[in-house]
C-alpha positions in Angstrom: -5.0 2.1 47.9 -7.0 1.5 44.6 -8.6 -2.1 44.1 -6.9 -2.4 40.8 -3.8 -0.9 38.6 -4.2 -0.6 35.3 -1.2 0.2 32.9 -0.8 0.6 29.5 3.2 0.0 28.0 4.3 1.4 24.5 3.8 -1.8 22.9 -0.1 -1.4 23.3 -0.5 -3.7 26.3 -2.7 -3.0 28.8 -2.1 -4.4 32.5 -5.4 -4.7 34.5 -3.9 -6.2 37.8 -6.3 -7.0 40.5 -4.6 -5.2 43.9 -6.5 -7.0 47.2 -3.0 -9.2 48.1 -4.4 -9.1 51.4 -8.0 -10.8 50.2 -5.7 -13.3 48.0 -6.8 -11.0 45.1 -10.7 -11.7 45.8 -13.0 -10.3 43.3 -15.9 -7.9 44.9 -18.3 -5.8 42.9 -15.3 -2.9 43.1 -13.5 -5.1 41.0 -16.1 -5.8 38.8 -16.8 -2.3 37.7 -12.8 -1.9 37.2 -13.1 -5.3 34.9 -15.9 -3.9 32.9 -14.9 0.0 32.9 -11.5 -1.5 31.3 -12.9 -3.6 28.5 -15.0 -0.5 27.4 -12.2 1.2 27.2 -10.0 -1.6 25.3 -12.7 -2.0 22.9 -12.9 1.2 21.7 -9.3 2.5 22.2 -7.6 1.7 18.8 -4.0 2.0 21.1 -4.9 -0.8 23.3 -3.9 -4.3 21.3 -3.4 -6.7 23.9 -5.2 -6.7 27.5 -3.5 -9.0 30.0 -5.0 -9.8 33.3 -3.2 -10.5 36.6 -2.9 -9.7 40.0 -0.8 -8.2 43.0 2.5 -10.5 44.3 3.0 -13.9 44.0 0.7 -15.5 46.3 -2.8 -15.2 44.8 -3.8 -14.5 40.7 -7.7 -14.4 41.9 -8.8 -16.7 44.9 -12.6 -15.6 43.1 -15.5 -14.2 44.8 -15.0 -12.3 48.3 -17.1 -14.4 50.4 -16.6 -11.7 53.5 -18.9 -9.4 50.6 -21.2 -12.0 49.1 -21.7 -14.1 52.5 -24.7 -11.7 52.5 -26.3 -12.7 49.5 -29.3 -14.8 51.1 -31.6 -15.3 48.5 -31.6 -17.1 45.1 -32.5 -13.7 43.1 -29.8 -11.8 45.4 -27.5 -14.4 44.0 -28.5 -14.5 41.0 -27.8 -10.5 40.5 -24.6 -10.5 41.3 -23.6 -14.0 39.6 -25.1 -12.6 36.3 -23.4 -9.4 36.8 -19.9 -11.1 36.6 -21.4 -13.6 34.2 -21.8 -11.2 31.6 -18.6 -9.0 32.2 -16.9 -12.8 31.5 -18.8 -13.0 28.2 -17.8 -9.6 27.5 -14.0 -10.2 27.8 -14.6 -13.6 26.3 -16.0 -11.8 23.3 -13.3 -8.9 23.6 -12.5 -7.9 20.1 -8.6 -7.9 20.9 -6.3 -10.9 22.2 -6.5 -11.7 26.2 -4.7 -13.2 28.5 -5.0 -14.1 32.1 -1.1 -14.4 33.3 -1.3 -16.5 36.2 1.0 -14.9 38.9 -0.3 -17.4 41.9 -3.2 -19.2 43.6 -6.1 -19.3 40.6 -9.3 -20.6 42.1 -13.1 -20.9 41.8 -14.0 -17.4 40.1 -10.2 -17.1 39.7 -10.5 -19.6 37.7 -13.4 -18.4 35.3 -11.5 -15.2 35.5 -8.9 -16.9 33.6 -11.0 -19.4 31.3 -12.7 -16.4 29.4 -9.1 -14.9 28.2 -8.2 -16.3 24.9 -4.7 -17.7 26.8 -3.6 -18.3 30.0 0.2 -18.5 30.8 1.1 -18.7 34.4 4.5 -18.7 36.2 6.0 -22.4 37.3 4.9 -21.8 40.9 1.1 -21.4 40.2 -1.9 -23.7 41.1 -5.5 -23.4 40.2 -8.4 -25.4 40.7 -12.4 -25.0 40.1 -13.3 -26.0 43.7 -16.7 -24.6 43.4 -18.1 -28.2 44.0 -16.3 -28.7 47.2 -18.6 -25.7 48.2 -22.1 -27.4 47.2 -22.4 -24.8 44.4 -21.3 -24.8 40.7 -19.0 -22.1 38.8 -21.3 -19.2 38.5 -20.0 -16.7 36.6 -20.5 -19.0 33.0 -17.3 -20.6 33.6 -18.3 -24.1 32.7 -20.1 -23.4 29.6 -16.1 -21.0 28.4 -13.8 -24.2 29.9 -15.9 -26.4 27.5 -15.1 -24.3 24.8 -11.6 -24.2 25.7 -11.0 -28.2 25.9 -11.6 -31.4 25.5 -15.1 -32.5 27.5 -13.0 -35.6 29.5 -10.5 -32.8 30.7 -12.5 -30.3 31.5 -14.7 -32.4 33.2 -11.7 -33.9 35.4 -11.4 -30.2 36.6 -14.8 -29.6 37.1 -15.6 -32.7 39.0 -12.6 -33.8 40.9 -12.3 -30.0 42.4 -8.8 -30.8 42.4 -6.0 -27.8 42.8 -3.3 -28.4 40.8 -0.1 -27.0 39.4 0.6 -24.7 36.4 2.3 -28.1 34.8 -0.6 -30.1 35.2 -2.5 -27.4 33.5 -0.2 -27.3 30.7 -0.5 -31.3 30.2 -4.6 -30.6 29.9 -4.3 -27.9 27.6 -5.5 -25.4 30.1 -2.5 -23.7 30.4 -0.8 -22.4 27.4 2.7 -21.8 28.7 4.4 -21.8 32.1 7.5 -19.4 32.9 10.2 -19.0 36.1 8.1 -17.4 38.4 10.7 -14.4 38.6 10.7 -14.0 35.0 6.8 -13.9 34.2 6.0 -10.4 32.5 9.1 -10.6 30.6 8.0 -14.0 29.7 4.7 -12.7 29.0 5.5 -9.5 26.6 7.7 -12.2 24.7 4.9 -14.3 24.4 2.9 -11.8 23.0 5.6 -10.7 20.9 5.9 -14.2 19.4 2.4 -15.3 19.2 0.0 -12.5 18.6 2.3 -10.6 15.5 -0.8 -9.5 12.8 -2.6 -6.4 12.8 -5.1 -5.1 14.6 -7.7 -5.7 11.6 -6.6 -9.0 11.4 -6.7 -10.1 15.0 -10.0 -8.7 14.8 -11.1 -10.5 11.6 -10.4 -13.6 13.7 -12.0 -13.1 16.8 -15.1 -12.4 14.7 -15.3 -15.9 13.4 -14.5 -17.4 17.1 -17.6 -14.4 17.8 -19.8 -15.8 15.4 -19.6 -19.7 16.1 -20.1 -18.3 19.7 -23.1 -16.5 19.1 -24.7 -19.4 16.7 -24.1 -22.0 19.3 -25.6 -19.4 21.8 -22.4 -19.0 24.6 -24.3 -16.0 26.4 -27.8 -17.9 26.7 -26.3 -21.2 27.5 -23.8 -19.1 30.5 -26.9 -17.7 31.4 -28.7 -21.0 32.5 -25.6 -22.1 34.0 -26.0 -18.8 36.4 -29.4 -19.3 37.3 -28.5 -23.2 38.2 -25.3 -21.8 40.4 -27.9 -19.2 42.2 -30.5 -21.9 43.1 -27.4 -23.5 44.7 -26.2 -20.5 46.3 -29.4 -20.8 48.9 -28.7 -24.8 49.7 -27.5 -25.4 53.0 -24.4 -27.2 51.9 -23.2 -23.7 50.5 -24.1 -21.6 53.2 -22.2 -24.6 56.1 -19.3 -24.2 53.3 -19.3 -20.6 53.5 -19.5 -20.6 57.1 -16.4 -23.0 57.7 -14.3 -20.8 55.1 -14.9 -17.5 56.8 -14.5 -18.8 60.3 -11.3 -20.0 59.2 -10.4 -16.3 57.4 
């Protein structure tokens, strides 16, 4: 059974669904090459308009990084390879010349949640929760999400997520602005393509036009340098024996 699905529909959207329902949709460097391999192709496929991002049932959009993979990870630079590998496939679909979305199907958390910060919206069905709990595990998000999710709000609100570690619902999300729109869970893609339908209605060459001015205030401000010290702070973290005793509670739990 492949990893990941990805679809493409007549209307130019292109489902990437992450398919590990039994690892709540964990994120391991499979994954990661399927992320990347995908936004290539989007990029350079004039077809593709709209890449949405979601995963397999209703329990789990991305529970992050599969600790049972990246439990092994014992040094700061063997951290900080893999962080900055995902880092920069984030800043990649952050930067994706065409809309994103992350349509949240279930649980969203820690890299789930960076997952979802670097699409340009994130709608998610009524019965979804998220949360940036990276802090309960002694580490910080590690994949840039910080630096996207201050880009995306309001420093007080992004803050609350980042500090308080909290898991919360799709509404509460939607109340912070982290959540565009929330749908009936049993309705979601419909909900979605309608969405898309609505919201995202200029060309191509337009959209694009766009995305090159959010692009270029990025790239002044320096978004991939600034991710990129974020990174090496998380993988300095990643060594610190309030990670590893976290790491060690959550997969003798698994």
């Amino acid at each position: 059974m492949s990893k990941y699905i990805v679809k493409r529909d007549k209307d130019g959207i292109v489902w990437f669904t992450i398919n590990r329902p039994e690892k709540w949709n964990a994120i391991d460097y499979d994954i990661m090459d399927g992320i990347e391999k995908t936004l290539n192709e989007v990029e350079e496929n004039d077809d593709d308009k709209v890449l949405v991002i979601t995963g397999t049932g209703s329990k789990a959009f991305c529970s992050g990084g599969d600790l049972s993979v990246f439990q092994n990870l014992q040094t700061e630079e063997e951290a900080y390879k893999m962080l900055m590998k995902m880092g920069m496939i984030l800043h990649t679909l952050a930067t994706l010349s065409k809309p994103t979305i992350a349509l949240l199907n279930g649980l969203a958390i820690g890299g789930g949640c960076e997952l979802a910060t670097a699409c340009d919206y994130r709608l998610a069905s009524d019965e979804s929760r998220f949360g940036f709990v990276q802090g309960k595990q002694g580490i910080t998000t590690g994949w840039g999400g910080a630096t996207m999710l201050l880009e995306r709000m309001m420093i007080d609100k992004a803050y609350h997520l980042l500090l308080t570690g909290e898991i919360i619902s799709a509404k509460e999300g939607k109340a912070l602005g982290f959540i565009q729109q929330v749908f009936p869970e049993d309705n979601s893609i419909k909900s979605c393509k309608d969405f898309i339908a609505k919201e995202i209605v200029h060309s191509n060459k337009v959209v694009k036009a766009y995305k090159k001015v959010v692009n270029r205030k990025w790239a002044a401000t320096g978004l991939r340098e600034r991710m990129i010290e974020e990174i090496k702070e998380c993988s300095a973290l990643w060594v610190s024996n309030e990670h590893l005793v976290a790491v060690r509670k959550i997969m003798q739990k698994e």
